[in-house]
Backbone as JSON Lines, residues from 0, in Angstrom:
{"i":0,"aa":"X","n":[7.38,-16.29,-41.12],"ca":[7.75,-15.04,-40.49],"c":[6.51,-14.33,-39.93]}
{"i":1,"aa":"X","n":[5.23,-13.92,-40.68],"ca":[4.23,-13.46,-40.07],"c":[3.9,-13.99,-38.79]}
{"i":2,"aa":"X","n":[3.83,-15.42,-39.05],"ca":[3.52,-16.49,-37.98],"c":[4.35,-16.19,-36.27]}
{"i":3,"aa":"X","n":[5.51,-15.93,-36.5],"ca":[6.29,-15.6,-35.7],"c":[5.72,-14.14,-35.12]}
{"i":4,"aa":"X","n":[5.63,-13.2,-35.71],"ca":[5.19,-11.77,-35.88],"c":[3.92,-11.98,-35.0]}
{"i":5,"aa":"X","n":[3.09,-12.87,-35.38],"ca":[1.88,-12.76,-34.68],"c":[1.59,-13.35,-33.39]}
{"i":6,"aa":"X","n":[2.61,-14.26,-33.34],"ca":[2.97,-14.63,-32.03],"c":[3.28,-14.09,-30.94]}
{"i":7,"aa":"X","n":[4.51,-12.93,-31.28],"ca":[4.85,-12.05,-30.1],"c":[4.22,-11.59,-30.13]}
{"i":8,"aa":"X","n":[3.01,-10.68,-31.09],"ca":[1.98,-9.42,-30.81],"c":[0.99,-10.51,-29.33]}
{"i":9,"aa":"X","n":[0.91,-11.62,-29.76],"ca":[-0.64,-12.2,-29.17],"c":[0.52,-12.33,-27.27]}
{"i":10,"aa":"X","n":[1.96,-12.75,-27.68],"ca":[2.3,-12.86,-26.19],"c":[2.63,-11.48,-25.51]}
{"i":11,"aa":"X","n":[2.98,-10.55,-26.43],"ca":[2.83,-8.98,-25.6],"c":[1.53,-8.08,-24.99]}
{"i":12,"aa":"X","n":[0.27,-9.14,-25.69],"ca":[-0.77,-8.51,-25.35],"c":[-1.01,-9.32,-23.89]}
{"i":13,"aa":"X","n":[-0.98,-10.87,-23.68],"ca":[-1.05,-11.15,-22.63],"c":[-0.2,-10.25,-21.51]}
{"i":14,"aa":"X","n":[1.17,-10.27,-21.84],"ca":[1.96,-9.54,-20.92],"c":[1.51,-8.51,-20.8]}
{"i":15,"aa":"X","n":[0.76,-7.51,-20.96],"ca":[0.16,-6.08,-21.04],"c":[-0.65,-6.42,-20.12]}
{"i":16,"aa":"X","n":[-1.5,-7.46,-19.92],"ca":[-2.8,-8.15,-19.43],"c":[-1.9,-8.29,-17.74]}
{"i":17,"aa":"X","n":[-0.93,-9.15,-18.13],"ca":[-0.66,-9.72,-16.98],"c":[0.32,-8.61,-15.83]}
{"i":18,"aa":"X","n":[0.59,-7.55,-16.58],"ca":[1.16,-6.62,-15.82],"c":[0.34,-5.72,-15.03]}
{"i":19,"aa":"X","n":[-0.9,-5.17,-15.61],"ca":[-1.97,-4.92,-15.19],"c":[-2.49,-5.53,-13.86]}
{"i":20,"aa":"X","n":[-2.96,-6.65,-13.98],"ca":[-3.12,-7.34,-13.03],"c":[-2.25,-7.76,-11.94]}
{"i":21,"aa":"X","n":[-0.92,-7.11,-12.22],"ca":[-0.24,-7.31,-11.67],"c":[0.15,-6.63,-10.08]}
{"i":22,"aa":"X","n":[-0.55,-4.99,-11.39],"ca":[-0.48,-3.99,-10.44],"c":[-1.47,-3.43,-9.11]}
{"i":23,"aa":"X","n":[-2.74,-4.3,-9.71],"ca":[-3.57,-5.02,-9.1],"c":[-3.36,-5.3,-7.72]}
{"i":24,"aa":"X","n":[-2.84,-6.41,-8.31],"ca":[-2.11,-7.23,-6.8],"c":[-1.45,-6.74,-5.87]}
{"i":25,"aa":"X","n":[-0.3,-5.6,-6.65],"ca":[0.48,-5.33,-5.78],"c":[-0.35,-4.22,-5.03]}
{"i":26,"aa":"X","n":[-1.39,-3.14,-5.62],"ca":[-1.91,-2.1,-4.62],"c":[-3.01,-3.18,-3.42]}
{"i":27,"aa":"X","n":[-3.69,-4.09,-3.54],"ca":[-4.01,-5.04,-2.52],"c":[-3.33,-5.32,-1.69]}
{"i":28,"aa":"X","n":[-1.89,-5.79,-1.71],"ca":[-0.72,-6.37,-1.08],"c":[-0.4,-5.45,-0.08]}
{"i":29,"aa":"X","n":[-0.49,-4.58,-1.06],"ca":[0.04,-2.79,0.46],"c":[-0.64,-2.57,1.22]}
{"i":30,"aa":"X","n":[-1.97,-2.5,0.6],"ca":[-3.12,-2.25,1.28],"c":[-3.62,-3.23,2.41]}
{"i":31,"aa":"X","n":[-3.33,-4.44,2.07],"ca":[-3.03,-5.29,3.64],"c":[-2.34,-4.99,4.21]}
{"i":32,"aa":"X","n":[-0.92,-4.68,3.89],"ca":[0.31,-4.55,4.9],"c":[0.36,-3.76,5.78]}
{"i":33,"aa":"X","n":[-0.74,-2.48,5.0],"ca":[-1.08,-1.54,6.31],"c":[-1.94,-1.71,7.17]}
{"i":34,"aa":"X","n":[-3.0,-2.4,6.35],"ca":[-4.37,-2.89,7.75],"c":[-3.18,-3.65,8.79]}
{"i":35,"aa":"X","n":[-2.37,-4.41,9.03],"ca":[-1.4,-4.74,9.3],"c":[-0.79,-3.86,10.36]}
{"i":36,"aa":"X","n":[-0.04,-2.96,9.96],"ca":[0.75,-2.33,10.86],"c":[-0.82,-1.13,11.52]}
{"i":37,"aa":"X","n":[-1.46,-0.87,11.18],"ca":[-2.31,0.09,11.92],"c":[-2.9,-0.85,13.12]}
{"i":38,"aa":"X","n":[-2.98,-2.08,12.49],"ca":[-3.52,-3.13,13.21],"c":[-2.71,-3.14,14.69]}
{"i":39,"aa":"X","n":[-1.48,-3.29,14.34],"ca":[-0.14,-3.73,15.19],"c":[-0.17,-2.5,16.11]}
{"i":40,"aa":"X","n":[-0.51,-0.97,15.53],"ca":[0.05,-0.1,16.49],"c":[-1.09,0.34,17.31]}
{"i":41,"aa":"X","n":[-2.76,0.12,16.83],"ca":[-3.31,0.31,17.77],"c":[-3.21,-0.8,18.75]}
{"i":42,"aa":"X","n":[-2.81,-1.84,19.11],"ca":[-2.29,-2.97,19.77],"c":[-1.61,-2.65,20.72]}
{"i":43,"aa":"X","n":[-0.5,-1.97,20.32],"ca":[0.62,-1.85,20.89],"c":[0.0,-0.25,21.9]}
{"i":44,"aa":"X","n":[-0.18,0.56,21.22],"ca":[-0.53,1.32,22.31],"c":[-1.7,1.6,22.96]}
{"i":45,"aa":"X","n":[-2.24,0.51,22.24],"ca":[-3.65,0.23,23.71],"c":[-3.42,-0.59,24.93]}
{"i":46,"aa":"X","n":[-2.66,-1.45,24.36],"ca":[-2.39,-2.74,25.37],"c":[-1.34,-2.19,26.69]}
{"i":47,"aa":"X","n":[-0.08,-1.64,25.43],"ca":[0.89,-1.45,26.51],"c":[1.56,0.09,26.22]}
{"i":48,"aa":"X","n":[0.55,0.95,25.44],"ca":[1.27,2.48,25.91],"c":[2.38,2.39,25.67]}
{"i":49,"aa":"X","n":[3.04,1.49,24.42],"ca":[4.48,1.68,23.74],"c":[4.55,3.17,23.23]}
{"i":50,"aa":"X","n":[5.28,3.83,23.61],"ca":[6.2,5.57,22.89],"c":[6.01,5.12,21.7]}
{"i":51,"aa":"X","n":[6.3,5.83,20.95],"ca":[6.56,6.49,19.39],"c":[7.82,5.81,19.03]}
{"i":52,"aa":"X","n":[8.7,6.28,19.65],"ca":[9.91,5.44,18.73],"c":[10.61,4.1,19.09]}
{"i":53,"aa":"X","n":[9.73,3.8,20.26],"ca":[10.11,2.03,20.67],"c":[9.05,1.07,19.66]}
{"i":54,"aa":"X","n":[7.8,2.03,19.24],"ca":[6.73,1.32,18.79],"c":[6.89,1.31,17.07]}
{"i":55,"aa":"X","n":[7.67,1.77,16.44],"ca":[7.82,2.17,14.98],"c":[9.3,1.05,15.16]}
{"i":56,"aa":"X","n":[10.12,1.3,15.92],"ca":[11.28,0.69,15.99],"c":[10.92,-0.79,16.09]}
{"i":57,"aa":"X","n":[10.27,-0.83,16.46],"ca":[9.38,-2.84,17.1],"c":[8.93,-2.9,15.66]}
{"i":58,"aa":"X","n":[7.73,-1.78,14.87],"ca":[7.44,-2.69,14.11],"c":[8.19,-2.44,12.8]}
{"i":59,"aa":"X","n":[9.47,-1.89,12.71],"ca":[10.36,-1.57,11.25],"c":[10.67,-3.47,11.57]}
{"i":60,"aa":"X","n":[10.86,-4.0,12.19],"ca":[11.49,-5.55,12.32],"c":[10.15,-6.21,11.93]}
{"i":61,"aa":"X","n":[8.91,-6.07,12.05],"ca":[7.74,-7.07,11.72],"c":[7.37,-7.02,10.85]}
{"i":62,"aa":"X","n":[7.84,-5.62,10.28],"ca":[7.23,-5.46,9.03],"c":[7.65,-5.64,7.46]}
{"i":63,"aa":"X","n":[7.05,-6.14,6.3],"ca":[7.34,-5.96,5.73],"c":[7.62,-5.12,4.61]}
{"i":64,"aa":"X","n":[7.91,-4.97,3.22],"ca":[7.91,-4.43,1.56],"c":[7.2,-2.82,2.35]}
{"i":65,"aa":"X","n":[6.56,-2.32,1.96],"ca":[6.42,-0.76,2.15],"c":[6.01,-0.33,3.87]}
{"i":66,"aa":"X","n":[5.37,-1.26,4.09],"ca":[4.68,-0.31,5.63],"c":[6.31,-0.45,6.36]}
{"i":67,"aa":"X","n":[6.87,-1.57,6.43],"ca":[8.12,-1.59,6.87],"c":[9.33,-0.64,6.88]}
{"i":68,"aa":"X","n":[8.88,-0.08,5.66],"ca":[10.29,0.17,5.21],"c":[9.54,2.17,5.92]}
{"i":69,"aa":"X","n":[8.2,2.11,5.62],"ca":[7.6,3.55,6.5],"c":[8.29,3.34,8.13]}
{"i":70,"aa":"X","n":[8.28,2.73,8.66],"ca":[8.49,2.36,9.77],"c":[9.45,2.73,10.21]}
{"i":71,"aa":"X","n":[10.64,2.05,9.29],"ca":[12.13,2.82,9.45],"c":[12.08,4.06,9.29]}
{"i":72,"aa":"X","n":[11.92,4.52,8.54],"ca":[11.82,5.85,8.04],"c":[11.11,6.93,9.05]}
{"i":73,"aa":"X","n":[9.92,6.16,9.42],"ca":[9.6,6.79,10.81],"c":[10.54,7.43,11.81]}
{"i":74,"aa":"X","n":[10.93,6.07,11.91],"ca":[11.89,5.48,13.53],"c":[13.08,6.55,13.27]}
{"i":75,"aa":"X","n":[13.68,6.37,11.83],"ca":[14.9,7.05,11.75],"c":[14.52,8.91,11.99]}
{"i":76,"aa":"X","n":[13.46,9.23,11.51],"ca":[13.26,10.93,11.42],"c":[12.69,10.8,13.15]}
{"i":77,"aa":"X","n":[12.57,9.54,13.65],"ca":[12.25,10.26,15.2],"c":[13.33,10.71,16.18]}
{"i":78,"aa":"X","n":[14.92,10.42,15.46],"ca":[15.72,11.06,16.03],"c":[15.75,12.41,16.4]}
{"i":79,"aa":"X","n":[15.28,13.16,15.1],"ca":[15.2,14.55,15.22],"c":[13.66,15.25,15.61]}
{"i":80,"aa":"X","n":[13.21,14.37,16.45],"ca":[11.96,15.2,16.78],"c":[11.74,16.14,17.86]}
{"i":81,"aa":"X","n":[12.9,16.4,18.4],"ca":[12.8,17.76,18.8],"c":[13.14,19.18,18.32]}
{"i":82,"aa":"X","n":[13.68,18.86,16.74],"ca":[13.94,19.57,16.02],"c":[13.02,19.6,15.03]}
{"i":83,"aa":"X","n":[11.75,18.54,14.99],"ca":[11.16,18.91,13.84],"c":[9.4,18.29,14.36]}
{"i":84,"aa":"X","n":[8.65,18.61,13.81],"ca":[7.31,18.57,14.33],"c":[7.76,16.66,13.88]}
{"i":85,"aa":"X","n":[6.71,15.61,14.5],"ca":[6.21,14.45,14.28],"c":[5.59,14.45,13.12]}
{"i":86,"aa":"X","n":[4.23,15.46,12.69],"ca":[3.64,15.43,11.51],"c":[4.44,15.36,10.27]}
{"i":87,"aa":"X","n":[5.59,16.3,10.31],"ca":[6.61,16.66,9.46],"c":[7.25,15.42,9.47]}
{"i":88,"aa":"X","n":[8.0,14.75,10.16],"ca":[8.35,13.7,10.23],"c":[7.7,12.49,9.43]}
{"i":89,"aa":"X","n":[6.44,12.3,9.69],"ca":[5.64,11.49,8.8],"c":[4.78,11.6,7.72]}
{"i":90,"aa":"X","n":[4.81,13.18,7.19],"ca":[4.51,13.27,6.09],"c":[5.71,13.01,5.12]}
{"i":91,"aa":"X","n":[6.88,12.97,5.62],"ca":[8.27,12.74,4.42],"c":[8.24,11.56,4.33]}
{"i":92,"aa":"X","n":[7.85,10.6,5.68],"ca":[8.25,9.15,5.52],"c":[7.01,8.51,4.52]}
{"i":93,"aa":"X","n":[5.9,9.35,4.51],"ca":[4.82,8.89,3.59],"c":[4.96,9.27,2.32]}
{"i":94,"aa":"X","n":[5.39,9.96,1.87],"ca":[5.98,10.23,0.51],"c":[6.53,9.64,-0.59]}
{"i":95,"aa":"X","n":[6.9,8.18,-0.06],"ca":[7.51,6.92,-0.99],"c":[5.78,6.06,-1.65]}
{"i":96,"aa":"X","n":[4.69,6.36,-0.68],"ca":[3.15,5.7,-1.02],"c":[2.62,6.64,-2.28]}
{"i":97,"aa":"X","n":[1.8,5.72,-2.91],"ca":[0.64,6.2,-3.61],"c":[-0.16,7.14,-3.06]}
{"i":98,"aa":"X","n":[-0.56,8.39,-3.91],"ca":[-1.58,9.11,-3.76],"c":[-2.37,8.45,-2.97]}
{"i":99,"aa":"X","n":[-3.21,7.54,-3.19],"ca":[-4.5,7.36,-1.88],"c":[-3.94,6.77,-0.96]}
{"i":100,"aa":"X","n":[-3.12,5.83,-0.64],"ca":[-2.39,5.52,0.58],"c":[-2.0,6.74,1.61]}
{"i":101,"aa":"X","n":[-1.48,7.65,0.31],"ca":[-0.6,8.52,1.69],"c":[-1.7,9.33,2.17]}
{"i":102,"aa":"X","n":[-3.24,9.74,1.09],"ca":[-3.83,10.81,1.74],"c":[-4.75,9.88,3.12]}
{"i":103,"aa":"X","n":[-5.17,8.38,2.81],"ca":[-5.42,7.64,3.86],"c":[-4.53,7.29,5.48]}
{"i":104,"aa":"X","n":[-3.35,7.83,5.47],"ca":[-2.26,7.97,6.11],"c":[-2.14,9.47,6.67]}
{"i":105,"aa":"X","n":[-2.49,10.24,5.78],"ca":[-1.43,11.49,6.46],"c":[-2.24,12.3,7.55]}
{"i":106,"aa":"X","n":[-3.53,11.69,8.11],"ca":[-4.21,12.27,9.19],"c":[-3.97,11.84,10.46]}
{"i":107,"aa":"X","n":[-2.95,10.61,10.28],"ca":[-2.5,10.41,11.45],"c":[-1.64,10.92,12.12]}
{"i":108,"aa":"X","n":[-0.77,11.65,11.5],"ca":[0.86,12.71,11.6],"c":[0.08,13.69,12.28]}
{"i":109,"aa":"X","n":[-1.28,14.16,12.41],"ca":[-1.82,15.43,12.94],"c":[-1.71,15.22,14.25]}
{"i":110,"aa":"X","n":[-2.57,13.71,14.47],"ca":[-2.84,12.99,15.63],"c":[-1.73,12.32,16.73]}
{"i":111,"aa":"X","n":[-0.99,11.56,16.28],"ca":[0.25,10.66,17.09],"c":[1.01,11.37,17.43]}
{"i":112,"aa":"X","n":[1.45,11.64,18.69],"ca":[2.31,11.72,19.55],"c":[1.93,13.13,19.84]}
{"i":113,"aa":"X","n":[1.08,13.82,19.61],"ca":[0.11,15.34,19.86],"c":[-0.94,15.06,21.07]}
{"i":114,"aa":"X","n":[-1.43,14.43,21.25],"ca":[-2.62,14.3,22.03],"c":[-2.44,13.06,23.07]}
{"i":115,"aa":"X","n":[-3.72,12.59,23.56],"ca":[-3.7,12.03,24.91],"c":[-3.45,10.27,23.76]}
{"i":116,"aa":"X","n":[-3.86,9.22,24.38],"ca":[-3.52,7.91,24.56],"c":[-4.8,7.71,23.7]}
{"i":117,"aa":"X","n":[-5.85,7.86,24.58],"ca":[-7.35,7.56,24.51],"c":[-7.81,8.32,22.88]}
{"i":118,"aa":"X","n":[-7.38,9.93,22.19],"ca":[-7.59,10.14,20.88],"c":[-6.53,9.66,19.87]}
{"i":119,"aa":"X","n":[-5.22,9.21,20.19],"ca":[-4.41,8.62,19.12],"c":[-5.26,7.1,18.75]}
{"i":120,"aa":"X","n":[-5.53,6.52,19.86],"ca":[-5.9,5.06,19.4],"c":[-7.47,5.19,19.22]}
{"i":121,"aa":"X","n":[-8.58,6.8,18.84],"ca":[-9.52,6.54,17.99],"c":[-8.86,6.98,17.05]}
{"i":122,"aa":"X","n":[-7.93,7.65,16.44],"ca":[-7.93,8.05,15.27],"c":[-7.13,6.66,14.6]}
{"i":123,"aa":"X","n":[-6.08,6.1,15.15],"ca":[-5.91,4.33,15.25],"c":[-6.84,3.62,14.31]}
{"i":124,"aa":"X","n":[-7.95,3.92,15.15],"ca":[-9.1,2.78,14.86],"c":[-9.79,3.31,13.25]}
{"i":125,"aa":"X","n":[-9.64,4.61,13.23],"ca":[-11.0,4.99,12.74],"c":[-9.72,4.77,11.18]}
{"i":126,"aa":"X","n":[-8.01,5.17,11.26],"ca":[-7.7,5.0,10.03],"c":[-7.77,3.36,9.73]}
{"i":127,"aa":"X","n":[-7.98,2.49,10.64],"ca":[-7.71,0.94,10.2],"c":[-8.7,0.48,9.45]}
{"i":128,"aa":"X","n":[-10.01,1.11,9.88],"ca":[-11.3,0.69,9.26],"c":[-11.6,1.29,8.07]}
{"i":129,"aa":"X","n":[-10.68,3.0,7.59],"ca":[-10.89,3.16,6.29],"c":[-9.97,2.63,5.85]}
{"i":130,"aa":"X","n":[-8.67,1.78,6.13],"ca":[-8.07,1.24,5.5],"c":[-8.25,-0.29,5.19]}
{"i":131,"aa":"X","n":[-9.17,-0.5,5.75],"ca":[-10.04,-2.21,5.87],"c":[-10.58,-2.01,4.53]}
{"i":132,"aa":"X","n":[-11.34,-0.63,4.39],"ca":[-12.79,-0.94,3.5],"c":[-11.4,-0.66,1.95]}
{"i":133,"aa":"X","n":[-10.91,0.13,2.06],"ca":[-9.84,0.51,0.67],"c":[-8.75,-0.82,0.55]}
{"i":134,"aa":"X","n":[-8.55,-1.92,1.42],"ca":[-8.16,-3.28,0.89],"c":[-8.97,-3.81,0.48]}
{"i":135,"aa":"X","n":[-10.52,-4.37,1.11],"ca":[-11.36,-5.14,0.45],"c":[-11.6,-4.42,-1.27]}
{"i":136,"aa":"X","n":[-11.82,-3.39,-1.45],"ca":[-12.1,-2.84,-2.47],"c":[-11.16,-3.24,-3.6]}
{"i":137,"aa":"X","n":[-9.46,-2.93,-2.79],"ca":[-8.55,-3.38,-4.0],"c":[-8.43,-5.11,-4.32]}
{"i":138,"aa":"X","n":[-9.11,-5.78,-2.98],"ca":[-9.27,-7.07,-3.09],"c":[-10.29,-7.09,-4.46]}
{"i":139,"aa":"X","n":[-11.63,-6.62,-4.63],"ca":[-12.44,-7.13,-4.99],"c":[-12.12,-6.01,-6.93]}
{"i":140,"aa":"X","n":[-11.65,-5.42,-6.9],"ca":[-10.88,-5.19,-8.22],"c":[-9.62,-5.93,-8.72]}
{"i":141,"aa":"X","n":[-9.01,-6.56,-7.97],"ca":[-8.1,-7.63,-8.16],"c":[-9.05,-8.72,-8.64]}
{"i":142,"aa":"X","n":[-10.13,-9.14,-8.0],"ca":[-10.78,-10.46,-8.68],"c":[-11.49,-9.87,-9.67]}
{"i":143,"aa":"X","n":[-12.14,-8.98,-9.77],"ca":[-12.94,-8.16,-10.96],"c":[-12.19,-8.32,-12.41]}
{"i":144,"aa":"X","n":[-11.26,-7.52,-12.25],"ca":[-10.63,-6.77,-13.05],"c":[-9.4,-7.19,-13.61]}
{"i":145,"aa":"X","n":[-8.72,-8.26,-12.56],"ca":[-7.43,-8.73,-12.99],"c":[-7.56,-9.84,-13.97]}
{"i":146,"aa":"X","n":[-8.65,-10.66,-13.92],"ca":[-8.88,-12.02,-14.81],"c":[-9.51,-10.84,-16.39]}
{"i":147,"aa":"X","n":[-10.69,-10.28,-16.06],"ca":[-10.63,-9.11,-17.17],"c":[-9.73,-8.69,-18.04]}
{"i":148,"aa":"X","n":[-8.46,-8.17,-17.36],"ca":[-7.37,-7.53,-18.3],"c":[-6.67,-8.54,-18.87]}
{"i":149,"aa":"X","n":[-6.38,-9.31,-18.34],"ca":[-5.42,-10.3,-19.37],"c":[-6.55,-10.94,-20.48]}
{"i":150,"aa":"X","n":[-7.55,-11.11,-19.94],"ca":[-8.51,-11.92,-21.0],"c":[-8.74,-10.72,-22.23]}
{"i":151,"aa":"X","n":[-9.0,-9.53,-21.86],"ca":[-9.48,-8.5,-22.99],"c":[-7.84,-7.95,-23.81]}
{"i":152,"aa":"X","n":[-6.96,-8.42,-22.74],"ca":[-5.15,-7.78,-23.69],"c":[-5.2,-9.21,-24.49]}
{"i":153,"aa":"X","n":[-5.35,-10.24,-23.98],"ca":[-5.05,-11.36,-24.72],"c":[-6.0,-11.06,-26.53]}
{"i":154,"aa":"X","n":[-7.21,-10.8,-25.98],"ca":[-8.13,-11.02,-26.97],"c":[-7.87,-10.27,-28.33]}
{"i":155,"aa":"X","n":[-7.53,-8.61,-27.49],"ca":[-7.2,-7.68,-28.5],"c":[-5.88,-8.27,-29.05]}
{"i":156,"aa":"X","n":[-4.63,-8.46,-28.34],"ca":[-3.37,-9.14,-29.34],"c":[-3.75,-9.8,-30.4]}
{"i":157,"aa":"X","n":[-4.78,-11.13,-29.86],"ca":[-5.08,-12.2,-30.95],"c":[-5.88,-11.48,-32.26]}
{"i":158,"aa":"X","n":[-6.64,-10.69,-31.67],"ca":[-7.54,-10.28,-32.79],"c":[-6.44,-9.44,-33.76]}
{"i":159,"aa":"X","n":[-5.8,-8.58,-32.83],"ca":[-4.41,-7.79,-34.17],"c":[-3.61,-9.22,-35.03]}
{"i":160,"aa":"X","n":[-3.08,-9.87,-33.91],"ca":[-2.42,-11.02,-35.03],"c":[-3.34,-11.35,-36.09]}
{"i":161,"aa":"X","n":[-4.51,-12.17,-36.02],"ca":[-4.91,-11.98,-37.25],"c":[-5.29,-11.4,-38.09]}
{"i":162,"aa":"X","n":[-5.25,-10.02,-37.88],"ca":[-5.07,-8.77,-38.73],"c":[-4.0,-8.68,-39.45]}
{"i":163,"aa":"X","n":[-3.17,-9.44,-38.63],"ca":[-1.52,-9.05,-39.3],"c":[-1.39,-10.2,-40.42]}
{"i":164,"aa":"X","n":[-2.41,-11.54,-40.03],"ca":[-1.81,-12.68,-41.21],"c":[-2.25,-12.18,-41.96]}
């Protein structure tokens, strides 16, 4: 029975480990998806001066798991944008992100669809590149930190199990 006992402690500590790291992954994952779509929309309206709601509408279909689903959410509150500021509009649709996502995000709602062509696609640029350096970062705490946590949850479980025999 202990034996058993000490077993689940040592496999709940991995799982503690591996959820961690999990979460890891997943703030990396986002954090591409947006280098991604910032990627896509300074593209789109440098190249070809796509509008606001043909260009959110194009990329709610390319996109995937969160920037995607911003997208819609975009696209859908751009129905009412003559009833409601753009900023307003995309500070609600940013509201489903993490604290640093959305505050890395919400300077663009000041910018898009307010000003000329030529300052939406620097402010474009300038959020892609702080959003470049805040993926590599969650990249390089994902390799840091994720092999870390399961190794130090594992260790501590094992060390309680044999506390417990």
């Amino acid at each position: 029975m202990r034996l058993a006992g000490a077993a689940l402690v040592t496999a709940a500590g991995v799982l503690a480990g591996l959820c961690a790291a999990g979460s890891l992954r997943e703030r990396a994952a986002l954090r591409e998806e947006l280098c991604r779509m910032l990627g896509l929309m300074e593209f789109e309206m440098g190249r070809f001066r796509t509008p606001l709601p043909a260009l959110f509408g194009k990329l709610a279909g390319q996109l995937n798991c969160q920037a995607g689903a911003l997208c819609r959410r975009v696209s859908e509150g751009l129905e009412l944008l003559g009833r409601r500021p753009f900023e307003e509009i995309w500070s609600e649709a940013l509201k489903a992100f993490p604290a640093a996502e959305r505050q890395l995000l919400t300077p663009l709602g000041q910018v898009l669809g307010q000003y000329g062509a030529e300052e939406q696609l620097a402010a474009l640029a300038a959020c892609r590149e702080q959003a470049e350096r805040a993926r590599d970062e969650a990249r390089t705490a994902l390799r840091e930190r994720g092999r870390m946590a399961v190794g130090i949850s594992a260790a501590g479980a094992a060390a309680l199990a044999v506390l417990l025999l």
